[in-house]
BATORFI-661422 format. One record per residue (C-alpha): residue number from 1; x, z, y. Coordinates in Angstrom, 2 decimals. Example, Ala and Ser with C-alpha at 12.3 -4.5 7.8 and 13.67 -1.06 7.14 Angstrom:
<sites>
[site 1,[12.30,7.80,-4.50]]
[site 2,[13.67,7.14,-1.06]]
</sites>
This chain:
<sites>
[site 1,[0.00,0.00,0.00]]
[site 2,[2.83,0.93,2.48]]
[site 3,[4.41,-2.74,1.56]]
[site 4,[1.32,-3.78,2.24]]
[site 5,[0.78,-3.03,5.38]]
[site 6,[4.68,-3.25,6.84]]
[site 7,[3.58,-6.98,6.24]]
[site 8,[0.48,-7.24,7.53]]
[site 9,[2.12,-5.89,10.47]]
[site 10,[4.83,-8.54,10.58]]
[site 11,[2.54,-11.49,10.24]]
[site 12,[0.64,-9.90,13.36]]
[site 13,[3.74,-9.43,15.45]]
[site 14,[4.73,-12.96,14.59]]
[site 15,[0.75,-14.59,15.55]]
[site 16,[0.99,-12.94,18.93]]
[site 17,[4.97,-13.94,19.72]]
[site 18,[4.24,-17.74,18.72]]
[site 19,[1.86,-18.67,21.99]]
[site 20,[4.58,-17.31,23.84]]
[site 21,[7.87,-19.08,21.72]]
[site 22,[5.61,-22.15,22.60]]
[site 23,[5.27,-21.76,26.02]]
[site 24,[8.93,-21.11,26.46]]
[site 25,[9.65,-24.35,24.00]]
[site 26,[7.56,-26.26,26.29]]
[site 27,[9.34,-25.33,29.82]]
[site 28,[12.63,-26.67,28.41]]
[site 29,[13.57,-29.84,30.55]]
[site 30,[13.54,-33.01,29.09]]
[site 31,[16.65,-35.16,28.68]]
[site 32,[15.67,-38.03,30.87]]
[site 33,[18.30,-40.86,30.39]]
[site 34,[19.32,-42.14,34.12]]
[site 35,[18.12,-45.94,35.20]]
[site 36,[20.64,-48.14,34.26]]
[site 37,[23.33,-49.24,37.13]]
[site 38,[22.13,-52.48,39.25]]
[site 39,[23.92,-55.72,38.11]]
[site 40,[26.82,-56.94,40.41]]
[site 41,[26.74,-60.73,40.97]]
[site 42,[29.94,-62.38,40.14]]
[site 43,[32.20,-63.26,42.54]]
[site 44,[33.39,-66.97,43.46]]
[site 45,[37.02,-67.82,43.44]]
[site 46,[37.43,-71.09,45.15]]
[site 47,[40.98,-71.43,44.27]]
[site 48,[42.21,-74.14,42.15]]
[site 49,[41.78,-77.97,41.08]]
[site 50,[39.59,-80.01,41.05]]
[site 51,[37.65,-83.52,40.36]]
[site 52,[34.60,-84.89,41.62]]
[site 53,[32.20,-87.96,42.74]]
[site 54,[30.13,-88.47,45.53]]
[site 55,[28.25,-91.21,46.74]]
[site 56,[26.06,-91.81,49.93]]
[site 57,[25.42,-94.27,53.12]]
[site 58,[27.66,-95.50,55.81]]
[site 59,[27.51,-97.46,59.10]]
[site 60,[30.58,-99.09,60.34]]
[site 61,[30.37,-99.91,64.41]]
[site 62,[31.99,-103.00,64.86]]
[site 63,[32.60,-104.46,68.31]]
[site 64,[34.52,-107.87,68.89]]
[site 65,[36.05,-108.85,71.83]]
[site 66,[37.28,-112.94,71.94]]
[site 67,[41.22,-113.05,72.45]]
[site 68,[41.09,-109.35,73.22]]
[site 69,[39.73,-109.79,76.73]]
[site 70,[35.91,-111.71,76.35]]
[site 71,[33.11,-109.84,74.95]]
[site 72,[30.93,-111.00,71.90]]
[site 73,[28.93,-108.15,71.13]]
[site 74,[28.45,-105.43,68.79]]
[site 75,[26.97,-104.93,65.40]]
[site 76,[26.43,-102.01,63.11]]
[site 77,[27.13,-102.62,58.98]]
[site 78,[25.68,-100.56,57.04]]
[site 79,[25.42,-99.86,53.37]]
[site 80,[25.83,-97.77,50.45]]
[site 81,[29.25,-96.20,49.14]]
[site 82,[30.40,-94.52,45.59]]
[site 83,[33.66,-93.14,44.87]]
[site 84,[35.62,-90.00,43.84]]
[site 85,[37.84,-87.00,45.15]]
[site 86,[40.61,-84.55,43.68]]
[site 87,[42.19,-82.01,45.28]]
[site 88,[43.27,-78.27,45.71]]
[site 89,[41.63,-75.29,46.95]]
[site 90,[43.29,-71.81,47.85]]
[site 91,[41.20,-68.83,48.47]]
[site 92,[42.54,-65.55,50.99]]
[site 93,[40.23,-63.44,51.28]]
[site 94,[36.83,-65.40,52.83]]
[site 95,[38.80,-67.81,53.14]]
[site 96,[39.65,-71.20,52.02]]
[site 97,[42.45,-73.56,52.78]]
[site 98,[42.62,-77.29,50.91]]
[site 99,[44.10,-80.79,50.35]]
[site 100,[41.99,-83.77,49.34]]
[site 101,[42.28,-87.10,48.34]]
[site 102,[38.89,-89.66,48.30]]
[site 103,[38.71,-93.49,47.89]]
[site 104,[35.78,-95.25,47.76]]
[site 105,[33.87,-98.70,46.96]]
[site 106,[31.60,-99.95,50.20]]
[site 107,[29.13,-101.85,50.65]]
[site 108,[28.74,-102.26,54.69]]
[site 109,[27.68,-105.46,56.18]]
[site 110,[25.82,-106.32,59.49]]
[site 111,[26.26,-109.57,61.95]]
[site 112,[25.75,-110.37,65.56]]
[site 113,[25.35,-113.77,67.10]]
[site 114,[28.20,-114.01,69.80]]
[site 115,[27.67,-113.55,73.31]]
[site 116,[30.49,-115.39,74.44]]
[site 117,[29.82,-118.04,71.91]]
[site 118,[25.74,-118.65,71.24]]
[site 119,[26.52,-120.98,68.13]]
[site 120,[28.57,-118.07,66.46]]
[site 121,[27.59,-115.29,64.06]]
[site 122,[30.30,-112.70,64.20]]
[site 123,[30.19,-110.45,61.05]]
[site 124,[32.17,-107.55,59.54]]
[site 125,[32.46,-106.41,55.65]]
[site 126,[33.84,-103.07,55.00]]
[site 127,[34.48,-102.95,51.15]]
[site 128,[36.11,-99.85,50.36]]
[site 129,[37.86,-96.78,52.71]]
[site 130,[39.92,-93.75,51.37]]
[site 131,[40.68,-90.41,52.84]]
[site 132,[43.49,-88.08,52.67]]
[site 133,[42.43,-84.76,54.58]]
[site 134,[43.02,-81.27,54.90]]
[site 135,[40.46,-78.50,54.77]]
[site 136,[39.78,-75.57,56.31]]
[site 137,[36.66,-72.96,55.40]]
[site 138,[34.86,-69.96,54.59]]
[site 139,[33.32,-68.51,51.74]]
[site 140,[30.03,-66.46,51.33]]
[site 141,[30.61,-66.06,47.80]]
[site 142,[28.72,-68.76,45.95]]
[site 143,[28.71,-70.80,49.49]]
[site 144,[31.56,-72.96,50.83]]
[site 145,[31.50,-73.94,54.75]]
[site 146,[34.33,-76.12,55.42]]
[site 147,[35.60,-78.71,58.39]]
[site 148,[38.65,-81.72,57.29]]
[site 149,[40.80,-83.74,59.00]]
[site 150,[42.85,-86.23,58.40]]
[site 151,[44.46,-90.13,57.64]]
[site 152,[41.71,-92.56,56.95]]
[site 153,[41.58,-96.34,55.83]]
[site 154,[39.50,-99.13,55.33]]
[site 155,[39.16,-102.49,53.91]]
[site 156,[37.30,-104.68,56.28]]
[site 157,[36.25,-108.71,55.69]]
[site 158,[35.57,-110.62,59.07]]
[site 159,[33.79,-114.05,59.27]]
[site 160,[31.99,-116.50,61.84]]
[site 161,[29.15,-118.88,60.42]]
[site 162,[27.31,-121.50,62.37]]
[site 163,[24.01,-120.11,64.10]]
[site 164,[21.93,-123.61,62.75]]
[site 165,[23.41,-123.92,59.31]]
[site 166,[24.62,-120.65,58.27]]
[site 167,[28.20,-122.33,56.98]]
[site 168,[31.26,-120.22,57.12]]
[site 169,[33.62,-121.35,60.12]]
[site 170,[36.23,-118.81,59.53]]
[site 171,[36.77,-115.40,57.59]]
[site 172,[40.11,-113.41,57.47]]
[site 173,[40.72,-109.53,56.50]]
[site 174,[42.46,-106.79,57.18]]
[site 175,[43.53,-103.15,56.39]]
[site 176,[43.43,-100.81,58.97]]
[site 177,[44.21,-96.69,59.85]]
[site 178,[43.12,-94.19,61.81]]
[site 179,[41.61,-90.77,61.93]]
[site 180,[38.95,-89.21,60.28]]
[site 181,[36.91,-85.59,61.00]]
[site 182,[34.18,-84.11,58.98]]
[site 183,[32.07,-81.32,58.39]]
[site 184,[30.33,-80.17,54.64]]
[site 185,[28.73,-77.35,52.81]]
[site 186,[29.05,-76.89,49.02]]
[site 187,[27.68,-74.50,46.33]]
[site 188,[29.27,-73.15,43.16]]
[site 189,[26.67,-73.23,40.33]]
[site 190,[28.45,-72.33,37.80]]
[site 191,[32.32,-71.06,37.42]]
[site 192,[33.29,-74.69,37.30]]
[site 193,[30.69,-76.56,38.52]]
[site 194,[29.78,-76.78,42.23]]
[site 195,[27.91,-79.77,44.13]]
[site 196,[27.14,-79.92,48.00]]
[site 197,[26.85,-82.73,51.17]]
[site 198,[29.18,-83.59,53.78]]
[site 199,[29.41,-85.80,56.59]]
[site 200,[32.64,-88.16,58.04]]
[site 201,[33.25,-89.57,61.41]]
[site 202,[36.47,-92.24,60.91]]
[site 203,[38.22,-93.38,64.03]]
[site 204,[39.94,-95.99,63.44]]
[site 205,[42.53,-98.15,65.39]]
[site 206,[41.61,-101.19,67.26]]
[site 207,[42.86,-104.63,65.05]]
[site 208,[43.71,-107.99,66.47]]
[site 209,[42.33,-110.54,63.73]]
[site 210,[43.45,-114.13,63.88]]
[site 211,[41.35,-117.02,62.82]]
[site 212,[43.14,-120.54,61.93]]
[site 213,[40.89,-122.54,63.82]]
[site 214,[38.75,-120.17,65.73]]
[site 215,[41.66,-118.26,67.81]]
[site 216,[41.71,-114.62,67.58]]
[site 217,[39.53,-111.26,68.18]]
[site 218,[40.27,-107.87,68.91]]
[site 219,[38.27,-106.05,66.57]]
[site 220,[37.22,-101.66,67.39]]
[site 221,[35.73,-100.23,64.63]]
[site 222,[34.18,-96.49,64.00]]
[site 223,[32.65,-95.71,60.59]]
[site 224,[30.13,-92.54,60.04]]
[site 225,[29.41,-91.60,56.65]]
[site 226,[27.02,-88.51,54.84]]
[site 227,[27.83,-88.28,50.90]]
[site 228,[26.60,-86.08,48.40]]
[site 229,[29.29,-84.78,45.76]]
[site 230,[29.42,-82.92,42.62]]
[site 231,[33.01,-81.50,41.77]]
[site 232,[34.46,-79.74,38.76]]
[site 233,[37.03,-77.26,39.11]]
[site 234,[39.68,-76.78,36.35]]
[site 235,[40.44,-73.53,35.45]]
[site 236,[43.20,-71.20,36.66]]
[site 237,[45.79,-71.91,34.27]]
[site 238,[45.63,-75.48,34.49]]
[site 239,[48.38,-76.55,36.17]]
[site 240,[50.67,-73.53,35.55]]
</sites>
């Protein structure tokens, strides 16, 4: 009997302690796991090689002056243009220094009958022009703002054809230099892969053309181009 009860009492003691274990279980804190940290975009590294194509429109201003002194008028040629780039790219800090070498294929042409010479049509051809340019720019990571200077050259074809028949009279060509500015954006969509648009003003030196049996004109030209391009950079240990 005295077993009996010692347990009786026990199981008592333990029925009223268990709404209060409970209560103190249940205040313990939970173990909350903390958010997980906010994902860094990558950076951009401009620096390195690379390749690329680009293609766009163009308008070469053409103005032709008969032996360098009488005026015949002016004529824009105008026309598409495909070609390709390579070049270097060095990064400090925001920002960017480069070299760059472009030649394309062009497709200009545009005419003018002569004011000096009613029965004339004065024309100009540009087939092709290349570029060799330095850059200068900043970076906002992904986003390249650059400005180039440089050399620049073109191919040009020059002809006069009869007003009445359209028959060729003379033709001659040339290869000229001069200067060239521009101004582009570009965006890196990928470590390797960036693409962007840019737009060229080439100045370009004044050129005496001589015709066998038409004499000879002094020929100014200016050429303004906008291209889009697409450009692969190499990775850093090409070229080590």
């Amino acid at each position: 009997m005295k077993n009996l009860l010692i347990l009786t009492a026990c199981i008592g003691a333990l029925g009223a302690a268990a709404p209060a274990f409970g209560a103190d279980f249940a205040a313990q804190p939970l173990n909350v796991k903390a958010p997980p940290l906010p994902v860094v975009p990558p950076v951009t590294d401009w620096t390195g090689y690379y390749i690329g194509i680009n293609g766009g429109w163009g308008s070469s201003h053409n103005c032709w002056d008969f032996n360098g002194v009488t005026p015949e008028g002016c004529h824009n040629s105008a026309g598409a243009t495909v070609g390709g780039q390579i070049g270097y790219r060095w990064q400090i800090f925001n920002t960017v220094y480069g070299i760059e070498g472009q030649g394309n294929w062009a497709d200009f042409n545009g005419s003018n009958v002569s004011t000096a010479f009613p029965a004339d049509v004065i024309g100009t051809k540009t087939d092709a022009f290349g570029l060799l340019t330095g850059h200068i720019g900043y970076a906002f990571n992904a986003v390249l703002l650059y400005a180039k200077g440089g050399a620049a050259v073109t191919s040009n074809t020059y002809h006069i054809n009869s007003v009445t028949t359209g028959a060729g009279i003379a033709r001659n060509d040339d290869v000229r230099w001069g200067g060239a500015l521009g101004a582009g954006v570009e965006v890196s969509l990928t470590p390797s892969w960036s693409a962007g648009v840019e737009y060229d003003h080439l100045f370009m030196q004044g050129s005496s053309v001589l015709f066998p049996t038409s004499g000879g004109d002094r020929v100014h030209q200016d050429v303004d181009l906008i291209s889009a391009r697409l450009n692969y950079k190499f990775s850093p240990a090409f070229g080590r």
